[in-house]
N, C-alpha and C positions, 0 to 999 in steps of 0.2 A: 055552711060557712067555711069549712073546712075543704072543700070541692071548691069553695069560689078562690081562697087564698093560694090553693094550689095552683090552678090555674093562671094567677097573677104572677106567682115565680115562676114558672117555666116562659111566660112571656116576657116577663123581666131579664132573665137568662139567657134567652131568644135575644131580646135587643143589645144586650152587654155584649154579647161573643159575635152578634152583627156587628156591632160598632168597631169590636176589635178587630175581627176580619177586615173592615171597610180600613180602619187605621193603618193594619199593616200591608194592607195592597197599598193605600195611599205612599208609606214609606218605601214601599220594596217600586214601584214605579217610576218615584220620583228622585230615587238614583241617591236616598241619604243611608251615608257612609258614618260612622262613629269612630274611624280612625283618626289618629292624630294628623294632624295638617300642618303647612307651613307656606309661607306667603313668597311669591314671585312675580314680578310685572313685565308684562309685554306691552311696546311700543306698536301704535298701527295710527298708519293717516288715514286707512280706510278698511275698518276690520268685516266690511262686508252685511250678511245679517245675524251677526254672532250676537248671539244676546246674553245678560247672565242666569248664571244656571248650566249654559251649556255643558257638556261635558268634554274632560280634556283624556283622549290618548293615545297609548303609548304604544304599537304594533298591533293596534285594533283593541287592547285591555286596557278597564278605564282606568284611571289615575287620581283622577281630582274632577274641579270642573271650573268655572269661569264665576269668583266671586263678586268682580263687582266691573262697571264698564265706567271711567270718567272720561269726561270730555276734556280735554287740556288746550284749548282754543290757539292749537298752533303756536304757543308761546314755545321759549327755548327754557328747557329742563335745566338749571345750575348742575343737578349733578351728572348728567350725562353729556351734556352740552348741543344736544340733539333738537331739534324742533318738531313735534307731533301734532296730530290732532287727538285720537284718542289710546287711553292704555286701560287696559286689563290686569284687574286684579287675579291671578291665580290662586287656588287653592289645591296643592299638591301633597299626597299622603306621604308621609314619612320614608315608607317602604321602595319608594322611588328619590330617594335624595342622594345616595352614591351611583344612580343609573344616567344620572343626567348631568353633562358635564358641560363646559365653559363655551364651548362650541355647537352645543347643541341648537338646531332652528326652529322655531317657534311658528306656525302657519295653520290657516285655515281651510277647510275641507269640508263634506258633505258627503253624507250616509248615502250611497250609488248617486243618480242622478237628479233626483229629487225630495233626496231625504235632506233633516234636517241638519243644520253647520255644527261643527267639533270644532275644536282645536286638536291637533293632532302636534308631537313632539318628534323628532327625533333625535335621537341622544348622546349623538355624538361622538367624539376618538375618547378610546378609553384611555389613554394615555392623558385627557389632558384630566386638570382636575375638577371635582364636582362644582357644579353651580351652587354659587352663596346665596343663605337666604335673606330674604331681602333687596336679591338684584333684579335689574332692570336691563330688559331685553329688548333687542329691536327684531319685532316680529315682522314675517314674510306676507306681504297682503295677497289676499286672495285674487282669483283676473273679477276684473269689471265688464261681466257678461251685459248685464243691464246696461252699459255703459258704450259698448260695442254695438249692440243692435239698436241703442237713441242714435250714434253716429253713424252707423250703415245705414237705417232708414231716413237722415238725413242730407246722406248723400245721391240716396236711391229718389230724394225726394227733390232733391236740385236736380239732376238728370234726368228724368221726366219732364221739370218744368222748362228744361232747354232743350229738349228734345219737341217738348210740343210748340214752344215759342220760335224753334227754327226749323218747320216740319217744312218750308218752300225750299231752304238751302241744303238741307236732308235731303229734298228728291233731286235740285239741279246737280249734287254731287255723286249723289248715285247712277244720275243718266249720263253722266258724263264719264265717272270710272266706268263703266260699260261700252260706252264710247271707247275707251281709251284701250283697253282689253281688246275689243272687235277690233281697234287700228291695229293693235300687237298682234291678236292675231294673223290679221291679216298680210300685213309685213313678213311675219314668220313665213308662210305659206309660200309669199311671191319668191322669198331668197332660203330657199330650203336645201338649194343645190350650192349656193355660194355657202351657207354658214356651215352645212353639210363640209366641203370644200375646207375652210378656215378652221375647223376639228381636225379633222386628218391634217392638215398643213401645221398644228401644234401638236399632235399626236406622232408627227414626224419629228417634229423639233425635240421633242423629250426625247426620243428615241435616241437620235442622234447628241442630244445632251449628256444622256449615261454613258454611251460610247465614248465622249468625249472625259469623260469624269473619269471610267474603268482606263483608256490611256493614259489620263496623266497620273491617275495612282500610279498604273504601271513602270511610270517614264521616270515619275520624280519622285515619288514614295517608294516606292518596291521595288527601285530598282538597285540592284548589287553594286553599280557604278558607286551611286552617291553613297552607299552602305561603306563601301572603302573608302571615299572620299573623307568620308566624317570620322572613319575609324585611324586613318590616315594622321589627319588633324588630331583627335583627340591623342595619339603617340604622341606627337610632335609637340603637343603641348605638354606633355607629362613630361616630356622629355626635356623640355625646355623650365619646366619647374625645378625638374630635377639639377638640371647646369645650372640654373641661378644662384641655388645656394652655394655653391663654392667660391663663386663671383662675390657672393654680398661676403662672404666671410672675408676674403682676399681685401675689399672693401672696404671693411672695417677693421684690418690688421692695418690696411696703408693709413687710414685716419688714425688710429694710434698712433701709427709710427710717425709721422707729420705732429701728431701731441708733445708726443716727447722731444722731437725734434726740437719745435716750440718750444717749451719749457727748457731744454738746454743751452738756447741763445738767450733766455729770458732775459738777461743782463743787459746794461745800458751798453758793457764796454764790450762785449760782444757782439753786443747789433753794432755798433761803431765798425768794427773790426772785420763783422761783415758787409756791410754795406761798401769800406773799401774794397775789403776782396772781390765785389763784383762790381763797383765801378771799374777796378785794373781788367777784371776778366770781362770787362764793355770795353774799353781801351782797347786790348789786345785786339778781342773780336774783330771792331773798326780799323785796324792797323793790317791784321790779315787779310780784312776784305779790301783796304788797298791794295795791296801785295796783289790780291787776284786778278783784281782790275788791273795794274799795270804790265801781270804776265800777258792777262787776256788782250790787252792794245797791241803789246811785242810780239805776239804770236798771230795776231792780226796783219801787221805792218810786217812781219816777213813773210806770212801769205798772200801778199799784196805785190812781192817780192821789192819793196822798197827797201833804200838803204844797202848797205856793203851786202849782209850777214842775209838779207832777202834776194838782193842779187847774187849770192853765190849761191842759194837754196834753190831758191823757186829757176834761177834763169840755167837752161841746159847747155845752151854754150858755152857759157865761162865754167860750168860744172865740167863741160870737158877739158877745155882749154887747162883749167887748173890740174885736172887730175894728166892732161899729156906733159905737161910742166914736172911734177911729181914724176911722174915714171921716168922721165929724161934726166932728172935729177940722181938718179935713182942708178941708172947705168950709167952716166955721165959724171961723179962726182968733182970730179977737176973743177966744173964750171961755176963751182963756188967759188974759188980762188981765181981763176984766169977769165978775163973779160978780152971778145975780140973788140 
């Protein structure tokens, strides 16, 4: 009996520390964590095949993982004001709550090329400050591989069906660029010496274009002429800057002076006063330019030699006649007194 009991505890023992083994592979596999956690929600219209459970991290080290998945049927969130289809509950360990900050982006990813989807974070400027618990994020959706190869094979599948639905106008258009080709080339061939010909005739042309370009740099840009031309002008305008201001000064001393001028006649019996004195000095003026005008007529009318004082001027006879009278007078004075 004693052989048979023994036997039954070591089997018993046997399956205890199986079951324990089996339990903690099941836990060390299945990725549970007994650290403390704290809740964050990501936004996605289409989170891919993330499922929950998945695991979430952080430069390849895990973090948390993917507590729960709701569907939010596209409706608009009050407190973010966003419109989603589904969000993700996080579940993030404590130990990453100062590493992750306001800025940080939230996206999904996959173990190489056909392992299974993560959430993956990165964490952002450390300068901003950490993400609040309890916020709600607008996560980066994954690409729509699935989504890509339904619309390439659907377009792969319309073009085939119109490639075979117009396989008559397919070969008339192929026979006819062939066509078109053999007329080119043959064209080409017949004028190979003219287009040959029309090369060189624009291979000339450029030639003769840079020649043309390198002279007028020469002529009109580089050259020394126009170089003192401009330096010329630009003197003569400094120069002339420089004279203005003396000018505006002079300028603006005569408008003073004209100010006070003004303000000295300011008075009624002043402006009276002047106003006579330049009607007399209008008077006058018209008085002298009679005076000219009537010299100007008498100096006319004796070069006219009209009149006594015209005819003793202008006429040569009587200029003699008078002056041999005078000279007789002159050696003869009796003949004032005694008439024959």
């Amino acid at each position: 009996m004693a052989a048979e009991k023994s036997i039954e505890v070591r089997v018993g023992a046997l399956i205890v520390i199986s079951l324990g083994i089996l339990a903690a592979f099941i836990l060390v596999m299945g990725g549970l964590s007994f650290q403390k956690t704290y809740s964050v929600y990501v936004d996605f219209n289409n989170p891919g095949g993330l499922q929950s459970g998945a695991p979430i991290r952080i430069a390849g080290v895990k973090v948390g993982k993917v507590a729960e998945l709701e569907f939010m049927g596209g409706r608009v969130d009050e407190k973010t004001g966003r419109r989603s289809l589904v969000r993700a509950k996080l579940a993030l360990e404590e130990r990453v709550k100062q590493a992750i900050h306001d800025d940080a982006d939230f996206y999904v990813t996959t173990q190489g090329v056909l392992g299974e989807q993560f959430l993956a974070i990165e964490p952002g400027s450390a300068d901003k400050p950490p993400i609040a618990e309890g916020a709600v994020i607008k996560g980066i959706d994954p690409p729509r591989l699935d989504l890509f190869l339904a619309k390439g094979y659907e377009l792969l599948e319309t073009t085939m069906k119109a490639l075979h639905n117009n396989r008559e106008l397919i070969s008339d258009l192929a026979t006819n660029a062939a066509g078109l080709l053999k007329g080119l080339n043959g064209a080409v061939a017949d004028n190979r010496e003219r287009i040959n010909r029309t090369l060189a005739n624009l291979e000339s042309l450029s030639n003769e274009a840079n020649t043309l370009v390198a002279h007028s740099r020469t002529n009109y840009v580089d050259n020394p002429k126009l170089t003192h031309i401009i330096d010329t002008i630009d003197a003569l305008s400094t120069q002339i800057q420089s004279d203005s201001a003396p000018l505006l000064k002079d300028a603006r001393e005569s408008l003073a002076n004209l100010n006070r001028a003004s303000r000295l006649v300011g008075g009624e019996q002043e402006q009276a006063q002047l106003r006579k004195t330049l009607d007399e000095v209008v008077q006058l003026a018209a008085r002298a330019n009679a005076t000219a005008a009537d010299a100007q007529a008498i100096v006319q009318h004796v070069r006219r030699g009209s009149g006594t004082v015209g005819a003793l001027v202008m006429d040569e006879a009587i200029f003699d006649d008078v002056q041999e009278m005078v000279r007789d007078l002159k050696h003869n004075p009796w003949k004032f007194l005694w008439r024959q």
